[in-house]
ChimeraX commands (.cxc) that place a marker at each C-alpha (Angstrom):
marker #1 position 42.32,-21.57,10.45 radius 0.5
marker #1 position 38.61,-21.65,9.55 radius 0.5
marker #1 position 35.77,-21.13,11.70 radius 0.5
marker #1 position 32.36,-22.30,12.35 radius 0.5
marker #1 position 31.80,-18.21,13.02 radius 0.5
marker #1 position 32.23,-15.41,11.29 radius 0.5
marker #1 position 30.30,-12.53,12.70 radius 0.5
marker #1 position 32.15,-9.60,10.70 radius 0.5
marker #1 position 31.35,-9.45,6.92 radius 0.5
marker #1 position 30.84,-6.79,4.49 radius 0.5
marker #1 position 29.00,-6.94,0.74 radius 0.5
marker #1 position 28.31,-4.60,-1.88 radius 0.5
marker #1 position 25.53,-2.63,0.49 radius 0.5
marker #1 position 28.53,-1.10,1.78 radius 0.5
marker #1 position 32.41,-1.33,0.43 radius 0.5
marker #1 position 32.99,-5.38,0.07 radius 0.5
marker #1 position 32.73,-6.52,-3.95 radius 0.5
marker #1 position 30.26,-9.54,-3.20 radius 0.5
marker #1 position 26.49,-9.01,-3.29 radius 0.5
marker #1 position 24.95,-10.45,-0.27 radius 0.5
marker #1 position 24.18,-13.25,-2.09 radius 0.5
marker #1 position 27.38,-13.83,-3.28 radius 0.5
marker #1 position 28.72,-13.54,0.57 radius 0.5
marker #1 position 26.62,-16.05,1.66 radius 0.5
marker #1 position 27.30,-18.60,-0.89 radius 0.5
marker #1 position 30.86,-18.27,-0.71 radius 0.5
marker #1 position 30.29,-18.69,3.33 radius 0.5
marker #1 position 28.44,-21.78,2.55 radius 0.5
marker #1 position 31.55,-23.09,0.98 radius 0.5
marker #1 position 34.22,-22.55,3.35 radius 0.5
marker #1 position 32.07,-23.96,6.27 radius 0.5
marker #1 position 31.28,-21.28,7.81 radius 0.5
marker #1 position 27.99,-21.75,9.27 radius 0.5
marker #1 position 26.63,-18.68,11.21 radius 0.5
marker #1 position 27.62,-15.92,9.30 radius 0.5
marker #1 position 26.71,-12.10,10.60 radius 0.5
marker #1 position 27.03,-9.03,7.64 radius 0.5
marker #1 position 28.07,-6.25,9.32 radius 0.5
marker #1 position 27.19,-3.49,6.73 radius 0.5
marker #1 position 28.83,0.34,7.37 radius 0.5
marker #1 position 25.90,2.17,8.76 radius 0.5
marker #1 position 23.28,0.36,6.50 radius 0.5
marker #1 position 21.18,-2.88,6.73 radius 0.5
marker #1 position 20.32,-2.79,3.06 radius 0.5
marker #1 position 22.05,-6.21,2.35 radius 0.5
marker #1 position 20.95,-7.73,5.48 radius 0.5
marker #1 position 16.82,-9.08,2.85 radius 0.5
marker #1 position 19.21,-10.31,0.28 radius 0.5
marker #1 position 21.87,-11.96,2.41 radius 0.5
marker #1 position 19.00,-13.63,4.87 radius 0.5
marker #1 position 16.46,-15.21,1.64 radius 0.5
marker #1 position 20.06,-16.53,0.02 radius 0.5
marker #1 position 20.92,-18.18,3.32 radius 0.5
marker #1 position 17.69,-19.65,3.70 radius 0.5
marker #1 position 18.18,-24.02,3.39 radius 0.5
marker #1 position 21.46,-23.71,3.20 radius 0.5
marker #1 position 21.94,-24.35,6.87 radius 0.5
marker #1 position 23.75,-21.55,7.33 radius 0.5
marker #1 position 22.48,-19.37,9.90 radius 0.5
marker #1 position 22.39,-15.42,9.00 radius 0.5
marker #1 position 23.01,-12.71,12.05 radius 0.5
marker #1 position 21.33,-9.34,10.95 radius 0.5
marker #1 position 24.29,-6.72,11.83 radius 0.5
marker #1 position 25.50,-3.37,11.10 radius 0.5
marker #1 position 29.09,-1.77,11.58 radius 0.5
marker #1 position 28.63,1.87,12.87 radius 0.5
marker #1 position 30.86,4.64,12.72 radius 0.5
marker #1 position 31.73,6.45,15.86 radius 0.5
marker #1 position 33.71,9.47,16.31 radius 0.5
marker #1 position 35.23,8.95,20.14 radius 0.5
marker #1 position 38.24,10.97,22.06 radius 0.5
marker #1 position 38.96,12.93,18.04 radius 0.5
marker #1 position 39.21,9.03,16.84 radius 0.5
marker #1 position 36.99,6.87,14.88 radius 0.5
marker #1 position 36.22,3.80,16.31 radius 0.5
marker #1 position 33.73,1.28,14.30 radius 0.5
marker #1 position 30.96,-0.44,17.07 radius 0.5
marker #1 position 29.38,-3.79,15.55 radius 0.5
marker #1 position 26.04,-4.83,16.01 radius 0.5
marker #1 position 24.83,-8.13,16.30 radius 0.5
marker #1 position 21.40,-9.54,16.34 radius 0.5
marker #1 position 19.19,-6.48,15.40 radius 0.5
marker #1 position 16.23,-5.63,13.87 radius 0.5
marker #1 position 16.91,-3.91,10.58 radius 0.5
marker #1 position 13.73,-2.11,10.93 radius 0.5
marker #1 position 13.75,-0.69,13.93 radius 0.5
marker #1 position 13.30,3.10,13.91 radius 0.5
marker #1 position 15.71,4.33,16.38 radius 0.5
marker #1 position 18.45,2.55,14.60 radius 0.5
marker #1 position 17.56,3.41,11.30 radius 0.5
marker #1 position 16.83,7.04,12.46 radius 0.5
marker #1 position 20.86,6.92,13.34 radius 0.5
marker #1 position 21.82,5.23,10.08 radius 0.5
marker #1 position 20.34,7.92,7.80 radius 0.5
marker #1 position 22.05,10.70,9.82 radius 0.5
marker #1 position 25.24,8.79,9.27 radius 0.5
marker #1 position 24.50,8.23,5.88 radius 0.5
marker #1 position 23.93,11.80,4.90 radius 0.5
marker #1 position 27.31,12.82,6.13 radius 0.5
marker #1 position 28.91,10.02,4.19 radius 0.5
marker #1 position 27.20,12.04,1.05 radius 0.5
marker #1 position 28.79,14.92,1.92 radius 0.5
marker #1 position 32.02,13.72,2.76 radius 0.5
marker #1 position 32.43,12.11,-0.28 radius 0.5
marker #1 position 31.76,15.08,-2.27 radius 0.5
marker #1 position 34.20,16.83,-0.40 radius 0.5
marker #1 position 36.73,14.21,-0.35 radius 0.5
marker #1 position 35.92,14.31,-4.48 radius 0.5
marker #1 position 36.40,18.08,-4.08 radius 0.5
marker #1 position 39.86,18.17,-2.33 radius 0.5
marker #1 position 41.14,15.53,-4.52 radius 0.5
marker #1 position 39.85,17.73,-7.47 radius 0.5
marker #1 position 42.25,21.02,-5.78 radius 0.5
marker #1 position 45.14,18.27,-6.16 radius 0.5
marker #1 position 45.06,17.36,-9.30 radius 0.5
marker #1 position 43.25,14.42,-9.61 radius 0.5
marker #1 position 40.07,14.88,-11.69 radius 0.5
marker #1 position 36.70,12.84,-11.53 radius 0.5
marker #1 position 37.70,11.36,-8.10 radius 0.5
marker #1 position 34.23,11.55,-6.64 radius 0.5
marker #1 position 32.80,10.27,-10.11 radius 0.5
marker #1 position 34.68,7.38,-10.18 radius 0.5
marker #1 position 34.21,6.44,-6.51 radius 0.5
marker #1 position 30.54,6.34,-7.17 radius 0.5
marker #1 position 31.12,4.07,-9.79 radius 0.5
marker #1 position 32.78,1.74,-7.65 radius 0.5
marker #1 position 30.34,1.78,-5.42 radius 0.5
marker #1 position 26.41,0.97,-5.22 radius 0.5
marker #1 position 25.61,4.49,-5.52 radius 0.5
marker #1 position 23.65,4.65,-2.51 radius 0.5
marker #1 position 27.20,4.56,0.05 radius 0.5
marker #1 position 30.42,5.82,-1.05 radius 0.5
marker #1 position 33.28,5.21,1.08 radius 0.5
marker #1 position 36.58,5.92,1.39 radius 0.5
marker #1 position 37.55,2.17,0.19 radius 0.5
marker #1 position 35.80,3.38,-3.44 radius 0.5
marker #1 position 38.07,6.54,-3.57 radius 0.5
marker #1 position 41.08,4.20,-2.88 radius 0.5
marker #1 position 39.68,1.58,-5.63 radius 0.5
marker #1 position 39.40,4.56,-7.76 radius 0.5
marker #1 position 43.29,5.94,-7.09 radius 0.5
marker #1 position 44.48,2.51,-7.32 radius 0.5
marker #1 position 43.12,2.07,-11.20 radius 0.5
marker #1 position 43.83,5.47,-12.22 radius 0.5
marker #1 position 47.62,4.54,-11.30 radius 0.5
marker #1 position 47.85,6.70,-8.74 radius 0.5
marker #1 position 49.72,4.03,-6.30 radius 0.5
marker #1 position 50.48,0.33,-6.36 radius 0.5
marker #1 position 47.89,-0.70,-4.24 radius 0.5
marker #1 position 44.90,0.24,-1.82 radius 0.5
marker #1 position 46.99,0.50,1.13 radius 0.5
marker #1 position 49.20,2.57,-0.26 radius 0.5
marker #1 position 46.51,4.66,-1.67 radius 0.5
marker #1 position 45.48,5.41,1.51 radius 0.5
marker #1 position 48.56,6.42,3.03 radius 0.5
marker #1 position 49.25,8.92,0.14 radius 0.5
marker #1 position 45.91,10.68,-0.43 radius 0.5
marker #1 position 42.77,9.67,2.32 radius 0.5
marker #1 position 44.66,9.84,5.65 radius 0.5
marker #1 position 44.93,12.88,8.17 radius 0.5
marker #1 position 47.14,15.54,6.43 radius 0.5
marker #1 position 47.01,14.32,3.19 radius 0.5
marker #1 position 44.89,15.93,0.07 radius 0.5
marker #1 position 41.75,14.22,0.00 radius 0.5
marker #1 position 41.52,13.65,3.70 radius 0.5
marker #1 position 38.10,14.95,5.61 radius 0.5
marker #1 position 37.70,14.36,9.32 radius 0.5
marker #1 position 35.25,12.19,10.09 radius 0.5
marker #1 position 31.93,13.73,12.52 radius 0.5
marker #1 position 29.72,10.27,13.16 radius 0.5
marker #1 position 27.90,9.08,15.88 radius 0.5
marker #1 position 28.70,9.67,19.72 radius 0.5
marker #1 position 29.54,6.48,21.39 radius 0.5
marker #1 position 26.75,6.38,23.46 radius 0.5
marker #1 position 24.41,6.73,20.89 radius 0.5
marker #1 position 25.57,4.01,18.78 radius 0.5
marker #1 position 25.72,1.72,21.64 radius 0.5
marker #1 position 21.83,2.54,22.18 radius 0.5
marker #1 position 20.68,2.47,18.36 radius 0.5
marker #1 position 22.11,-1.07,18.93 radius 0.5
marker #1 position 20.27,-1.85,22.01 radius 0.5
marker #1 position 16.94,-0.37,20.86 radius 0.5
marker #1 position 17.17,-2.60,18.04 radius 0.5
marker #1 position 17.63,-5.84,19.85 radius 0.5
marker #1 position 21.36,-6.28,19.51 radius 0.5
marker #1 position 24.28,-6.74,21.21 radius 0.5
marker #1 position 26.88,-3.96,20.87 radius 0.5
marker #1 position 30.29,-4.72,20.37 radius 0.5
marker #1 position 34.05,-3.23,20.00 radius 0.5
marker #1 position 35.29,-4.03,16.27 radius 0.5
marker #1 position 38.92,-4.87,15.72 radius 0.5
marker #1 position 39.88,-2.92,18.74 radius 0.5
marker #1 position 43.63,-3.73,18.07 radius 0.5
marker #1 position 43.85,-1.38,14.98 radius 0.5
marker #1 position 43.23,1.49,16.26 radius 0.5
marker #1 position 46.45,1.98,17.81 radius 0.5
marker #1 position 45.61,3.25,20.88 radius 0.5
marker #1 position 47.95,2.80,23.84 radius 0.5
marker #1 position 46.92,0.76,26.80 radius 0.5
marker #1 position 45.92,3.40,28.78 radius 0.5
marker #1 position 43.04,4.59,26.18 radius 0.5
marker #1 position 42.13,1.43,24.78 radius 0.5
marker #1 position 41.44,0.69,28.53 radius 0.5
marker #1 position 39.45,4.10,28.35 radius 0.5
marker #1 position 37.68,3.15,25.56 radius 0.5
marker #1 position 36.13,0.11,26.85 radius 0.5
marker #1 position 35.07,1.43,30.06 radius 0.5
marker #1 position 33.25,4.25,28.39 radius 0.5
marker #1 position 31.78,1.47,26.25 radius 0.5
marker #1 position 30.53,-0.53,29.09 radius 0.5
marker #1 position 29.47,2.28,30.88 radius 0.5
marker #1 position 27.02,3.33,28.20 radius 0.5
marker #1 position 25.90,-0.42,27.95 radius 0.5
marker #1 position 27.93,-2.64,25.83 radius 0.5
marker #1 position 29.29,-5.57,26.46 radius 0.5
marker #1 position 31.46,-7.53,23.62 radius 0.5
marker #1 position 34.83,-6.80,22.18 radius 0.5
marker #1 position 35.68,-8.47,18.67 radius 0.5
marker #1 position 38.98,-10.17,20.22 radius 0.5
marker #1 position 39.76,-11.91,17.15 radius 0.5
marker #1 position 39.90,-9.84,14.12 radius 0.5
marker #1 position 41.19,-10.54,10.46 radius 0.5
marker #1 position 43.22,-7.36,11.00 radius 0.5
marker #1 position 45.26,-8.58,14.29 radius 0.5
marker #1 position 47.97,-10.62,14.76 radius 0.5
marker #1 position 48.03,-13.77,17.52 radius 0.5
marker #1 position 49.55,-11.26,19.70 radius 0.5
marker #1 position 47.03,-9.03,19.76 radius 0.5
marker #1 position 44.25,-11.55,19.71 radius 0.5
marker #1 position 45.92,-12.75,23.11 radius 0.5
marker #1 position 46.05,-8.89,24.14 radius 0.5
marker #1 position 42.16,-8.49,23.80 radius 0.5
marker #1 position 41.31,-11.73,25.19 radius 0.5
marker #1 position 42.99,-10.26,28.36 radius 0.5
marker #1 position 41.12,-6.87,28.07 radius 0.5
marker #1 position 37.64,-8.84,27.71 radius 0.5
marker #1 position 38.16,-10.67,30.61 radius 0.5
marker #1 position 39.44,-8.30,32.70 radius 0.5
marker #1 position 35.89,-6.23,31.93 radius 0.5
marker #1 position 34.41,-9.07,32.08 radius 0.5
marker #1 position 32.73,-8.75,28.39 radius 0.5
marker #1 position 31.77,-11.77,25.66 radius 0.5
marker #1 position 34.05,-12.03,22.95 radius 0.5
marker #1 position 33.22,-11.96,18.96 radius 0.5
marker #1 position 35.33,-13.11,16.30 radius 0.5
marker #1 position 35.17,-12.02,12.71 radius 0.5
marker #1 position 37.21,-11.88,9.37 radius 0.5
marker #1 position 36.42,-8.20,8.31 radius 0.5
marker #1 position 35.82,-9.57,4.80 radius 0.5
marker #1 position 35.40,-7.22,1.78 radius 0.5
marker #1 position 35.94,-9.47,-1.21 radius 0.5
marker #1 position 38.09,-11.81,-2.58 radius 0.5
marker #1 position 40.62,-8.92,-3.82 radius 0.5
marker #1 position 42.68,-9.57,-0.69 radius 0.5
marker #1 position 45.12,-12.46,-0.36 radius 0.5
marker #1 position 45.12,-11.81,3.43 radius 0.5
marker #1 position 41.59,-11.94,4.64 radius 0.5
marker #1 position 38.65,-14.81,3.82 radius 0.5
marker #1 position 35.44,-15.45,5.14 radius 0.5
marker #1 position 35.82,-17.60,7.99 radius 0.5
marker #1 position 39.54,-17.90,8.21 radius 0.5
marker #1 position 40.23,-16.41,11.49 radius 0.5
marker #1 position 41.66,-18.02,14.94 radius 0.5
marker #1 position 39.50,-19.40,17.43 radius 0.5
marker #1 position 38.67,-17.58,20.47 radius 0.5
marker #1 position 41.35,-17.78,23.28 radius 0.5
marker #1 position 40.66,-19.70,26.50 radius 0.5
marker #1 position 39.18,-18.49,29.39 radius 0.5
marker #1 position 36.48,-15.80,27.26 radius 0.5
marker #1 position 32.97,-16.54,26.44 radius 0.5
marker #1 position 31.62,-16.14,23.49 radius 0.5
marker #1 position 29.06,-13.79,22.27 radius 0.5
marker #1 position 27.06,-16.57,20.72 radius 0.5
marker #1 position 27.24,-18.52,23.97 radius 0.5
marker #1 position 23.20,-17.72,24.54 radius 0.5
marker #1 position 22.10,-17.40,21.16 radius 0.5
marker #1 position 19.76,-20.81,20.22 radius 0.5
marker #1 position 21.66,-20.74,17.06 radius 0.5
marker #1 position 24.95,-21.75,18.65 radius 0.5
marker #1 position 27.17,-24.29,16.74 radius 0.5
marker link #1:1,2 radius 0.2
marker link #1:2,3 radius 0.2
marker link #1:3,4 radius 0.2
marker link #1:4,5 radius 0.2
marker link #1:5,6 radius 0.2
marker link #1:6,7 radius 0.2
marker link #1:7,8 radius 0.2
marker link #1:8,9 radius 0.2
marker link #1:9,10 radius 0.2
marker link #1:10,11 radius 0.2
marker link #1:11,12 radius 0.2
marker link #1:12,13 radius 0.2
marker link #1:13,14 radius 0.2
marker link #1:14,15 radius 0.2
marker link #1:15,16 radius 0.2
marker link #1:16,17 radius 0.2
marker link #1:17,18 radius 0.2
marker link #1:18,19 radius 0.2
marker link #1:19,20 radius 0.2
marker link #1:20,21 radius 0.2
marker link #1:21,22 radius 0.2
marker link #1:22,23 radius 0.2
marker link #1:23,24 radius 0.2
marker link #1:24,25 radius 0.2
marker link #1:25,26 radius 0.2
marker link #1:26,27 radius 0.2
marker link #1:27,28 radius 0.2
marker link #1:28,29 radius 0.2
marker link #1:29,30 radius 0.2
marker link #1:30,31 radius 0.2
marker link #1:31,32 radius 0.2
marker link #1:32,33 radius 0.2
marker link #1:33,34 radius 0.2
marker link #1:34,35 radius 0.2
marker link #1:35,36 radius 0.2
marker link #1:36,37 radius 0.2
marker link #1:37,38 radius 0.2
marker link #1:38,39 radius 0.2
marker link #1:39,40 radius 0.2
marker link #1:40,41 radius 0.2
marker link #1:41,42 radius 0.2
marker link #1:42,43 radius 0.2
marker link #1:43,44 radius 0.2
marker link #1:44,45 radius 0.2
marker link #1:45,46 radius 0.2
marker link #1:47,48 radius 0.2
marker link #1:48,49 radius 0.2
marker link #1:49,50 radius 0.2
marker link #1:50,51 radius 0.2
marker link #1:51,52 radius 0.2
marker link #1:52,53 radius 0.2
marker link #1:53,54 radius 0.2
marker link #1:54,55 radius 0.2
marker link #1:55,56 radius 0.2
marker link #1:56,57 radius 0.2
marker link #1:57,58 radius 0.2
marker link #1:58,59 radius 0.2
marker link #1:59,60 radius 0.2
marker link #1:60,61 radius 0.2
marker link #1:61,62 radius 0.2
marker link #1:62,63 radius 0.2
marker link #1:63,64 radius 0.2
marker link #1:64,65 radius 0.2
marker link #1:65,66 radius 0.2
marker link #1:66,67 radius 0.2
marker link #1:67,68 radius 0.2
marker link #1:68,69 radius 0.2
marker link #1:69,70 radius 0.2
marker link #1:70,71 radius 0.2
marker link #1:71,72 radius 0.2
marker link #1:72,73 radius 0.2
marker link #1:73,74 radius 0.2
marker link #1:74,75 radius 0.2
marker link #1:75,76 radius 0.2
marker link #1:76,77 radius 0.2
marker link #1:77,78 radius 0.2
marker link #1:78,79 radius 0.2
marker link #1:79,80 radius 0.2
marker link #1:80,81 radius 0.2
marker link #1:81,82 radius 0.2
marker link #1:82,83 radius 0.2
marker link #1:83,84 radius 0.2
marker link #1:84,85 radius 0.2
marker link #1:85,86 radius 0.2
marker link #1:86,87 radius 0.2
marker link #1:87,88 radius 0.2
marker link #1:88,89 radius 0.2
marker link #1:89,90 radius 0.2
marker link #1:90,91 radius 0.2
marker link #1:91,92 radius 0.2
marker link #1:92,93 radius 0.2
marker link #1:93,94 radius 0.2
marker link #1:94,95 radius 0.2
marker link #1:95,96 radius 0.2
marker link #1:96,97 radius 0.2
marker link #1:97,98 radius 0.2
marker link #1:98,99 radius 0.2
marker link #1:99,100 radius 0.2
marker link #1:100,101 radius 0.2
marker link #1:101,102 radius 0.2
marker link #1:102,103 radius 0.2
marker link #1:103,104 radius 0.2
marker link #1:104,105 radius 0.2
marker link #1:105,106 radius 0.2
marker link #1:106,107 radius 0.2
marker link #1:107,108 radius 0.2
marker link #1:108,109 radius 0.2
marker link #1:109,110 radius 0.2
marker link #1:110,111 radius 0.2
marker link #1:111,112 radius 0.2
marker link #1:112,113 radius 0.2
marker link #1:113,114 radius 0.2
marker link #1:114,115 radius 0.2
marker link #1:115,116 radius 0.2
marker link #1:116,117 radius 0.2
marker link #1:117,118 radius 0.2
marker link #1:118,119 radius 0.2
marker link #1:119,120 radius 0.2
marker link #1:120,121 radius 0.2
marker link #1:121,122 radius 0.2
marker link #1:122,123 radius 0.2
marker link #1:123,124 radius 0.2
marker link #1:124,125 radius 0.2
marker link #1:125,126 radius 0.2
marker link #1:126,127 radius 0.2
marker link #1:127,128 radius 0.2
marker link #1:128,129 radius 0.2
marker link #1:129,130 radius 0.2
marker link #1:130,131 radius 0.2
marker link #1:131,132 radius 0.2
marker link #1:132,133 radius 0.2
marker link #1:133,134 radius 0.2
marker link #1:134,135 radius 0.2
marker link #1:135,136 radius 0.2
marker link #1:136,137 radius 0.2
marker link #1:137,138 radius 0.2
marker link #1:138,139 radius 0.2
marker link #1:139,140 radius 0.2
marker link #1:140,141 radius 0.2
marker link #1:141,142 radius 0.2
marker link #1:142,143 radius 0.2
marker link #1:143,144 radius 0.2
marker link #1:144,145 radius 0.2
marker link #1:145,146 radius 0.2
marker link #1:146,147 radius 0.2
marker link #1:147,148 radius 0.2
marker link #1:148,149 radius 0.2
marker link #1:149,150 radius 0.2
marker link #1:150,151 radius 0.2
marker link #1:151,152 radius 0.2
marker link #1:152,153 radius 0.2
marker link #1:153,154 radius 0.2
marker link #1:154,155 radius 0.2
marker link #1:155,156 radius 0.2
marker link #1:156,157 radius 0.2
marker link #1:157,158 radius 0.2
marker link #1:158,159 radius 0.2
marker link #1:159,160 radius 0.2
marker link #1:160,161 radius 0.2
marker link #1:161,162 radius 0.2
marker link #1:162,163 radius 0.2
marker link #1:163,164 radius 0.2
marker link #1:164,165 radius 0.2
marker link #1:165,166 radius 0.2
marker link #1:166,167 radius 0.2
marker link #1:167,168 radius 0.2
marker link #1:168,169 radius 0.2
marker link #1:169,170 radius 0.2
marker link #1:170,171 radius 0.2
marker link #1:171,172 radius 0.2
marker link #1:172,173 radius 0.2
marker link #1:173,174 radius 0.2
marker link #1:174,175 radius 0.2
marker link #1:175,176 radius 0.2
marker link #1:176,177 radius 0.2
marker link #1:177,178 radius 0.2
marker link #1:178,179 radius 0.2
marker link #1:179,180 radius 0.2
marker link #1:180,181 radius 0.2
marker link #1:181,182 radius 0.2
marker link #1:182,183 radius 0.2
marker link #1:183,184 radius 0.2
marker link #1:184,185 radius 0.2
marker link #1:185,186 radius 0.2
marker link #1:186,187 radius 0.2
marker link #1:187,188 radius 0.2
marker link #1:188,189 radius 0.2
marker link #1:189,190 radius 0.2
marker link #1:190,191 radius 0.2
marker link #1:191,192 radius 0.2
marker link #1:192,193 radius 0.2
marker link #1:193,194 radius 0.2
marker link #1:194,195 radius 0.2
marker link #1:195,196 radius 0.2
marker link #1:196,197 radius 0.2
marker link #1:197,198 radius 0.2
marker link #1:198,199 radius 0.2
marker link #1:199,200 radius 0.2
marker link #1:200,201 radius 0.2
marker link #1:201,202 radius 0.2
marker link #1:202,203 radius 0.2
marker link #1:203,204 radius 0.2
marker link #1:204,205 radius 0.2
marker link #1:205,206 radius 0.2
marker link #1:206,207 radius 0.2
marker link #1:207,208 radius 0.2
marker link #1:208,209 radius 0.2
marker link #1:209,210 radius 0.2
marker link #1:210,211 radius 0.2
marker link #1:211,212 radius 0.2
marker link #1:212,213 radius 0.2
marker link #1:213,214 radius 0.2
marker link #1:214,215 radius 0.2
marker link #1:215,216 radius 0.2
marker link #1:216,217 radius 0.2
marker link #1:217,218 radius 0.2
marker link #1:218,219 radius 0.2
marker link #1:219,220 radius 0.2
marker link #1:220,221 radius 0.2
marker link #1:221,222 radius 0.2
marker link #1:222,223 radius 0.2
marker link #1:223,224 radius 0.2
marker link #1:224,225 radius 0.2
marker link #1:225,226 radius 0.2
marker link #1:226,227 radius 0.2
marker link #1:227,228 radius 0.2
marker link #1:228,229 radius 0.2
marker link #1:229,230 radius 0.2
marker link #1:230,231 radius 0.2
marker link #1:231,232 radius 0.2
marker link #1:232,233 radius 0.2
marker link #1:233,234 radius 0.2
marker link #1:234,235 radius 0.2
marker link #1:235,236 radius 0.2
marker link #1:236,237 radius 0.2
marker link #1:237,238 radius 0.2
marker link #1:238,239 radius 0.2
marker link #1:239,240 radius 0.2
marker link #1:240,241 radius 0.2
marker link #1:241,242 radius 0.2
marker link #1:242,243 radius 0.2
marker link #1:243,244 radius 0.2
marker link #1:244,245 radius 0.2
marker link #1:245,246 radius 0.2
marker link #1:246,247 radius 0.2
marker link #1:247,248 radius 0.2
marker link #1:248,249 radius 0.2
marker link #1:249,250 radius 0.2
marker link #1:250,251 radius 0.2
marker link #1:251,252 radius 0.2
marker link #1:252,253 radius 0.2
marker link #1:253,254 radius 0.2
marker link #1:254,255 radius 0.2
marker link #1:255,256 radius 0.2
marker link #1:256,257 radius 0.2
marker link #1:257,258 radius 0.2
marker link #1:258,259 radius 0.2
marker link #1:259,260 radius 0.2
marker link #1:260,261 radius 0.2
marker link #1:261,262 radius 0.2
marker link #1:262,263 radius 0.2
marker link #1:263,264 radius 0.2
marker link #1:264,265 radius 0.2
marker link #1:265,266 radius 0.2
marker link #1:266,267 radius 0.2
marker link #1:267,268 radius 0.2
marker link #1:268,269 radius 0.2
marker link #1:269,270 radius 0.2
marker link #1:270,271 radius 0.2
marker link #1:271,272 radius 0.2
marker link #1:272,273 radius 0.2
marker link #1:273,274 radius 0.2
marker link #1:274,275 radius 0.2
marker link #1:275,276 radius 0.2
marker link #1:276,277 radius 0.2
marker link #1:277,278 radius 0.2
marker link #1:278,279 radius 0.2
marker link #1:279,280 radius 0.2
view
């Protein structure tokens, strides 16, 4: 089902395979028409994606996707509606960002102990150069042969226990949530339903979350099933929080997942965008 909304996006800033530019245009042609790139921990698309969008009549929603270590889990907080310049955000992204340059060197490093030679080279050459991600070592594994696809990839080599795993340290909880609200934004629970967490600590999650100030949970996702889209809606308004929805796009590669093509919200929870001027 395509939506007007798609307020989860990534481009080549981070680990999708379309430029900004790119994104946008092939936004433009589904329908979608406010469209938010949600970057890992970097805003560098954010210039490209907003002059591309510009008389299209598309509308463009500056975001950022942050990683957050919480409870010995990583959790990924969205924000919506910042300023890409703000200091105290972008103070927070280059801390992240240097430990994504280690990690990947080390990731490159343990994979090297394995067996598997020029891991970290070839991730960088997936990538921009400036962010390597775990998604560029999989693209990497997944053309040397090593596995029949990405997912699999993962499951074999980059997950806990396996060779080229490295735990993740990022940002407390807290402190993403205010990077977010320094900036302007509105902070907000990405695809809470993958995560896996039972009830009981999803619950925990989200009322450490609104403790510390947010107040959205993405309860439609790309990566959940109706079930779980119903499950969320129930969470949001029994917290009482706005709900986002977004497609988690990272290229065309996957047959699953397109900008735009996600469920509508569920009755009975407001949307995020239910303030913003742009609304559709």
């Amino acid at each position: 089902m395509s939506s007007a909304y798609d307020l989860h996006t990534h481009s080549t800033a981070s680990d999708g395979t379309l430029s900004p530019r790119a994104l946008v245009r092939r936004a433009v042609a589904v329908g979608v028409q406010v469209l938010a790139l949600t970057d890992h921990d970097t805003t560098e698309g954010i210039a490209e994606a907003a002059a591309e969008a510009k008389d299209t009549g598309l509308t463009l929603i500056p975001g950022i996707e942050l990683s957050v270590t919480w409870n010995a889990q990583v959790v990924h907080i969205v924000g919506l509606g910042i300023d890409p310049e703000n200091p105290e955000l972008q103070n927070g992204l280059r801390a992240l960002r240097e430990f994504r340059a280690w990690r990947a060197e080390e990731i490159g490093r343990r994979l090297e102990k394995a067996g598997i030679s020029g891991a970290f080279e070839g991730a960088r050459e997936r990538s921009n150069g400036e962010l390597i991600s775990r998604t560029h070592f999989a693209r990497f594994l997944f053309d040397a042969g090593h596995a029949p696809d990405t997912r699999k990839v993962f499951k074999r080599f980059l997950t806990q226990g396996k060779p080229g795993h490295v735990a993740g340290c990022w940002a407390d909880l807290s402190d993403a949530v205010a990077w977010i609200i320094a900036a302007g934004g509105q902070a907000v629970i990405a695809h809470p339903a993958r995560y896996r967490m039972t009830r009981t600590k999803l619950r925990r999650l989200i009322g450490e979350f609104v403790e510390v100030g947010g107040n959205v949970l993405e309860v439609v996702s790309g990566s959940h099933s109706k079930d779980e889209n119903f499950t969320m809606a129930r969470h949001a308004r029994e917290f009482d929080l706005l709900g986002s929805i977004g497609s988690d796009y990272h290229g065309p590669e996957s047959q699953w997942i397109d900008v735009g093509r996600i469920s509508p919200l569920p009755d009975g929870v407001a949307p995020v965008w239910q303030n913003w001027p742009t609304a559709a």
